[in-house]
N, C-alpha and C positions, 0 to 999 in steps of 0.2 A: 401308534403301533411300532414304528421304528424305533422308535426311544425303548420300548420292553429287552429286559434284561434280557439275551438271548444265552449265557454261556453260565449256567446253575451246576448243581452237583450233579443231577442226574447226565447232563449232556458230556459234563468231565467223563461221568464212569463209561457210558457209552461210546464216546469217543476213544478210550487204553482200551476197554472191548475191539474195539473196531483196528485200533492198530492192531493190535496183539495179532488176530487172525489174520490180516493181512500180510502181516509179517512170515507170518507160518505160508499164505500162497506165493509169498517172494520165494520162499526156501526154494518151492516145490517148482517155481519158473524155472530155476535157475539148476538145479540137481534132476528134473526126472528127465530132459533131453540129455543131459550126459550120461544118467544114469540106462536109460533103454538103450544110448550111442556106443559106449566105453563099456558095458558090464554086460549088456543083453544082444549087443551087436548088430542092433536096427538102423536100418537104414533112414533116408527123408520122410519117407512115406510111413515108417514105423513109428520116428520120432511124434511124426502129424498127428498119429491115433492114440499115441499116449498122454500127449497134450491135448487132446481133442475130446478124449472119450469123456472127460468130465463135464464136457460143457453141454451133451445129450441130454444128460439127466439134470443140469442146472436149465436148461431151456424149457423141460416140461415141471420142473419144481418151483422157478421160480412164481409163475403165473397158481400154481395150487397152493401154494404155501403165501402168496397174498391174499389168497378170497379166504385161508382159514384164517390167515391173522386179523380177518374182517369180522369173521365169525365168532372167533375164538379167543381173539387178544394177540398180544408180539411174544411178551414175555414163556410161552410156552416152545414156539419155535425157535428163540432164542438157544435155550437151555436143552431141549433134545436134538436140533440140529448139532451142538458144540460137544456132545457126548459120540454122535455118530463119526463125527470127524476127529476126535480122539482114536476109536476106535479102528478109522483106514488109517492112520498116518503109523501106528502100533502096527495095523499088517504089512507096510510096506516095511519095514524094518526087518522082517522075515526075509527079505532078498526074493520075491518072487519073481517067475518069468516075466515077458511081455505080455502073455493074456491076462494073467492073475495081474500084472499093473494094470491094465485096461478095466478088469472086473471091480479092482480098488477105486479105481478113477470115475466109476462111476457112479458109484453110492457115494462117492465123498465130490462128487459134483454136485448132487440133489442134495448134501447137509449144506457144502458154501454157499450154495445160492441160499438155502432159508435164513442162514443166519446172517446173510447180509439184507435179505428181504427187511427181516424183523429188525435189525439194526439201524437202519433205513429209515424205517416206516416210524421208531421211535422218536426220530431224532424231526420229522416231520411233525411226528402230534405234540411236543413239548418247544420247537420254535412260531414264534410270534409272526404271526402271517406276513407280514411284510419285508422278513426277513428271513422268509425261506432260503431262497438264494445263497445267502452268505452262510446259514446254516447247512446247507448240503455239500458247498464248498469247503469248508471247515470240517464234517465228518471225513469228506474223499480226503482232504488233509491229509486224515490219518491213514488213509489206506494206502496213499502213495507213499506215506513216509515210511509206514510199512513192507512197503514191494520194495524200497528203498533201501530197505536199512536187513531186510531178510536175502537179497542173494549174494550181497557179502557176506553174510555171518552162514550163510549156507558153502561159501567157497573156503572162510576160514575154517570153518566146521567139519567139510568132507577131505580136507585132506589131501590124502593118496586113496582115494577115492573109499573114504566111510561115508560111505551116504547110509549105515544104516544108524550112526551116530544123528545124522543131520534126520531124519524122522523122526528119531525119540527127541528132541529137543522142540521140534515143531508140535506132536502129542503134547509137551510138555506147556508151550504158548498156548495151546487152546485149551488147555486145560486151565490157563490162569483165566482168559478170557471169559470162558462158562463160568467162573467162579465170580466175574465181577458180574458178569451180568443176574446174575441172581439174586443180587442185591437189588435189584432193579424193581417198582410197582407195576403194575402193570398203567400200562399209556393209553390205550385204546380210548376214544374217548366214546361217553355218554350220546348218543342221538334219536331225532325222531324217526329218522330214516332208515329202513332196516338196513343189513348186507345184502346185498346181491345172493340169489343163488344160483348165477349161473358160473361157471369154472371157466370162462372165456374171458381174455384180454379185455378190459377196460375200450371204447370206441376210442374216445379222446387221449388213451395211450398207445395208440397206435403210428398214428406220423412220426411223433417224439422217439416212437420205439423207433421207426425204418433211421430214421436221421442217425439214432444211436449204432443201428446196423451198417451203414454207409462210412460210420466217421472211424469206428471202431475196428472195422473187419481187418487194417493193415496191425493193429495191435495184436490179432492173434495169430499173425506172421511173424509178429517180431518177438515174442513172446515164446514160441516155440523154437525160433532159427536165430537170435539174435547173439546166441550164448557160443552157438557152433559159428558163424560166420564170422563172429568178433575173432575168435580162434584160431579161425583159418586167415584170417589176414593178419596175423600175429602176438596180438594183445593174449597174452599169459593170463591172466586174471579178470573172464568176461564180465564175471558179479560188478567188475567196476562202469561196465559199459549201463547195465540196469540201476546200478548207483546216482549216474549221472542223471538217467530218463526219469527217474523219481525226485530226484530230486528238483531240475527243472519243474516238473510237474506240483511238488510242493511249493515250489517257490509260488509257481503263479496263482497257483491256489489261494494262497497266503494274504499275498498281494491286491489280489486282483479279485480278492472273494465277492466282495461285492458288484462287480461287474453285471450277473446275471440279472440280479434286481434294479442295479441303475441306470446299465445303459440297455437292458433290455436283452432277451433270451433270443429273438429271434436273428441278430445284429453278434450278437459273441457267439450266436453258431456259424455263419457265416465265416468271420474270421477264423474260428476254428478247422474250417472245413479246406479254407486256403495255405492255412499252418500245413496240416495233417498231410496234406498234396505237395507240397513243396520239400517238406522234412523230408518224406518217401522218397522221392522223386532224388533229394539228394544223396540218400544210402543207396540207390540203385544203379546211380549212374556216376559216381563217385566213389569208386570199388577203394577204399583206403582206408585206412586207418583214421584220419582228419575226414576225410567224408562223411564215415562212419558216426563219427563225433558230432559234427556242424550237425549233419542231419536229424541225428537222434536231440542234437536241442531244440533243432523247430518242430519236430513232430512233438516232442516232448510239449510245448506250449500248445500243440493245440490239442492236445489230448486233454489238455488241464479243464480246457473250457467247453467241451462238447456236453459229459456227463450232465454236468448242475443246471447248464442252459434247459439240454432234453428232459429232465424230471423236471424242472418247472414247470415249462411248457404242458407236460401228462400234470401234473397235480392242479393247476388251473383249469385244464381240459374235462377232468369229472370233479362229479361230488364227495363228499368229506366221506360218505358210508362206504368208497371204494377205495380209499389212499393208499392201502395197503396195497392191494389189486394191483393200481396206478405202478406203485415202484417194484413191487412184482414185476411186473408186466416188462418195465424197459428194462429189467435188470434181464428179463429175459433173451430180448435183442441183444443186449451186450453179451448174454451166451452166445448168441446164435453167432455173432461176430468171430468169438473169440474162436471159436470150435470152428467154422465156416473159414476163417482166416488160414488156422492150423491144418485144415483138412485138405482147403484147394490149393491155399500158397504155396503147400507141400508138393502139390504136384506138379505147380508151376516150376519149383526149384527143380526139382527131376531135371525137366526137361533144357530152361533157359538160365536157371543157376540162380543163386539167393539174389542175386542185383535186379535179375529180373522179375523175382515176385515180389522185390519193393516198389518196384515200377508198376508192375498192373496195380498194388494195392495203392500207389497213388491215383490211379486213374478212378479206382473207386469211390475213395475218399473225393476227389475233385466233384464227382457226379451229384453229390450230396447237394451242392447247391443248387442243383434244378428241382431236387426237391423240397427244397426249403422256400425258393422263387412265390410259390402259391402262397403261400402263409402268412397272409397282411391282416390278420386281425391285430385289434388292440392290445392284447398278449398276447401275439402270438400264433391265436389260435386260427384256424382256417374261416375265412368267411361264411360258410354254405351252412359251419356250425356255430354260428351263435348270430346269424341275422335270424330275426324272426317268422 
């Protein structure tokens, strides 16, 4: 099975799908904190909920929009999530206030999550079992080189502050993305075993999710505050600070893609968990411009390897009638992260200032490993499920 061709036409197309949109949520890291800070006059706590409010509705979409793409197929959440998201990226372009971006933010939370759900899940049912790993690797590839390559082109692109230029261009990406993916067969595959019909998280996605929630939640700190705090300690051009974090994060991807399958998922979370704690730990307590830098490269590595480990981990954990479900599911932890990150780190920042809520969200990220501790099955998985 290792020998099977893992990189065909269909994984090419799914993969420029998969940048494309990603690139379009680089824009939007990197443009809607300036844009609710500089144009709408919101403060931390305003910033929190503009960046935040999307990840509500990607936390209860992600998990419904895998048991339909179980039900239903990928290719349909594909193609209608990528029309919804045409459609907010078009209304933010209208200049609306902070509520109207919050109301945007949330229906175009519940299209990204499906259509990275179904992106996902494609890219699962057409890699050769034994090299999941290196294929989930390889898709997040693209989505980092995307966050990478989108809040530069979002800082060349707004200017003197056209951020309503920097939306129609991002309409403009997912619009090419729905296009490629339409080309697409449908993947789902053939089975004896029905879908599920219950609408509830996968069991065996659920460790894999908390681990996802523990490793991730300092991301949607830095993600929300990383663009203003670069700023304020003088870097002119923050897009380059999320330039770097992507790129890192491609690299090791790249690299190191096989990692999860060779040396093992529960073992590169681990490390990942040590990364993600020491990177934080160093943009908190290292209030500087090089602090800033060093940091965001080790957080950067272990961010590369948390994601592809914890969907292993879930797609081993259930059966093939739920896969969808399965990455549903942690992609929903990664909402909860991102939103939860944006929501509390915000108020940490209020009170003890950006250095300080990279330091709690290290401490978070740290904790991860007591909960990975239990986890000694053969993949992975916890003993209590899969002894007899």
């Amino acid at each position: 099975m290792a020998s099977e061709r893992l990189l065909t036409a269909p994984f090419a197309r799914i993969w420029l799908a998969t940048f494309g949109a990603f690139a379009t949520f680089g824009m939007v890291v990197l443009a809607l904190p300036l844009y609710a800070k500089d144009e709408l006059g919101a403060g931390s706590v305003g910033v929190g909920f503009a960046m935040g409010a999307g990840s509500v509705t990607s936390v209860i979409f992600s998990t419904l929009s895998g048991r339909l793409g179980d039900r239903r197929g990928r290719r349909p959440l594909l193609i209608a999530s990528g029309l919804v998201m045409i459609v907010c990226y078009l209304a933010l372009a209208l200049s609306p206030d902070l509520l109207g971006v919050i109301a945007i933010r949330l229906l175009a939370g519940a299209a990204e999550a499906t259509f990275v759900v179904g992106a996902y899940t494609v890219v699962m049912d057409i890699a050769p079992e034994e090299r999941r790993g290196e294929a989930v690797s390889l898709v997040t590839l693209a989505s980092y080189l995307g966050l990478t390559v989108g809040p530069v082109a979002a800082d060349l692109i707004r200017g003197d502050n056209r951020f309503w230029l920097v939306w129609l261009v991002t309409a403009a990406l997912v619009l090419t993305s729905t296009a490629v993916v339409a080309t697409l067969r449908e993947t789902r595959p053939e089975s004896e075993e029905s879908a599920s019909l219950s609408w509830l998280p996968p069991r065996g996605a659920l460790r894999p999710g908390l681990l996802v929630l523990l490793g991730l939640l300092g991301f949607g700190g830095f993600a929300a505050f990383a663009a203003i705090y670069a700023r304020d300690l003088g870097i002119e051009r923050p897009g380059l600070v999320f330039a770097l974090f992507g790129g890192v994060i491609s690299l090791v991807r790249l690299l190191g893609r096989k990692l999860p399958d060779a040396l093992g998922a529960r073992r590169t979370l681990a490390l990942s968990f040590v990364c993600l704690a020491t990177g934080l730990a160093t943009v908190g307590a290292w209030q500087s411009v090089t602090g800033l830098l060093v940091g965001t490269v080790v957080f950067g590595a272990g961010q590369a390897m948390t994601y592809p480990s914890a969907m292993l981990l879930a797609i081993e954990a259930t059966s093939g009638a739920e896969k969808s479900a399965a990455v549903g599911s942690v992609g929903a932890f990664v909402d909860v992260a991102l939103g939860l990150g944006a929501f509390t780190l915000g108020g940490v920042a209020k009170f003890w200032g950006y250095g300080g809520a990279f330091l709690v969200a290290s401490a978070v990220a740290l904790s991860g490993l007591i909960v990975l501790a239990p986890m000694r099955g053969a993949r992975g998985i916890p003993l209590e499920e899969v002894a007899p």
